[in-house]
N, C-alpha and C positions, 0 to 999 in steps of 0.2 A: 860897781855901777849902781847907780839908782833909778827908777822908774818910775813910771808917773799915767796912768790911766786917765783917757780924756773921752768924752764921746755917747756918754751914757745918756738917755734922756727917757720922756713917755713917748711911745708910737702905738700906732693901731694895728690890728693883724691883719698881716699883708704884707707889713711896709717894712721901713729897712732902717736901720742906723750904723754907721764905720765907728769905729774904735778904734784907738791908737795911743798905744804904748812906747812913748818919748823915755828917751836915756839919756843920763849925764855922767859923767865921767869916765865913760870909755865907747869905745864903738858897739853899737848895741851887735852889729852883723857878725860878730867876734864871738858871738854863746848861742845855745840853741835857743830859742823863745816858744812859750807856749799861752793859752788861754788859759783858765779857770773860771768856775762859775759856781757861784751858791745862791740856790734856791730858796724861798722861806722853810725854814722847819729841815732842812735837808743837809746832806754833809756837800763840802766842796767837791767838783767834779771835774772831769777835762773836758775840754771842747777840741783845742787843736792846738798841735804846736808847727816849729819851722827850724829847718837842722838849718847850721851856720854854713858850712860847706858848699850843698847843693841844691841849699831852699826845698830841700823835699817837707810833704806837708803826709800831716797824719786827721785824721777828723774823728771825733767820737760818731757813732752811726745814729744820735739823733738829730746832729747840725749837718750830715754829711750831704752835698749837695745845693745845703743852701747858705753856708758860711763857706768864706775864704780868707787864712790866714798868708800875710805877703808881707815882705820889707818893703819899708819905704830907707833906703839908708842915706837917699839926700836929709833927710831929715832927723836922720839917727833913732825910726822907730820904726815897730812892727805896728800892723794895721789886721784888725778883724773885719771884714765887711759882712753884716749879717742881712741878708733877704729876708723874705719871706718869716719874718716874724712872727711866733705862735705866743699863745699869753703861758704856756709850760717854759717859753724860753726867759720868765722874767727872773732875775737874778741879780748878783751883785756879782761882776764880773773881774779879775783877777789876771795883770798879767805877771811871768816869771820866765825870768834867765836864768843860764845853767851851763857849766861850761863841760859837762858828764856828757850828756848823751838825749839828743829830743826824744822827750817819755810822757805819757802820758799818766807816770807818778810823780806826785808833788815832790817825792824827796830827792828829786832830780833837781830839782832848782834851788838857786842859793837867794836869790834876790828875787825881791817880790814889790808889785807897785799897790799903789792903799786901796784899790776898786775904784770900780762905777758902776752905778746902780743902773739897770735896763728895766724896763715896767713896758709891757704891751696889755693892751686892752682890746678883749675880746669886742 
């Protein structure tokens, strides 16, 4: 499967931007799906993922409450919706499938889409 990150942009804090991770060549609802995020200067980290099964969701406890990861599988992708936007949340964000197990380690995932960049301005 291949993937493909869309949705990135600049916003102010407060505001919001959706993300969505579009699939080809197979059914994305088919593997668990997760986020990633890298910060300037920082290693990549989890933000959330979403088991294939029961759509159960995990969140890291700094996005927890104001991101939501969800399928959209009319359109064969996973969506982040991020609230409440802080300028610590700008990064270059990351999505990956994985047919193991929804984890909040990278080495759970086999396919990975190129980022998008998020920038919020204090």
């Amino acid at each position: 499967v291949q993937l493909q990150a869309s949705g990135g942009g600049l916003v102010q804090a407060g505001g919001s931007l959706r993300l969505s991770c579009t699939a080809s060549g197979r059914p994305l609802s088919t593997y668990h799906s997760a986020w990633f995020r890298q910060g300037p200067g920082k290693e990549r980290e989890f933000v959330a993922s979403i088991s294939r099964s029961f759509a159960a969701t995990t969140y890291a406890d700094s996005v927890k409450g104001r991101f939501t990861i969800s399928r959209d599988n009319a359109n064969n992708a996973v969506v982040l919706q991020m609230n409440d936007l802080k300028p610590e949340d700008k990064a270059v964000y990351y999505c990956a499938a994985g047919a193991r197990a929804a984890s909040a380690y990278e080495d759970e995932y086999d396919h990975w889409g190129q980022g998008t960049q998020v920038t919020v301005s204090s």
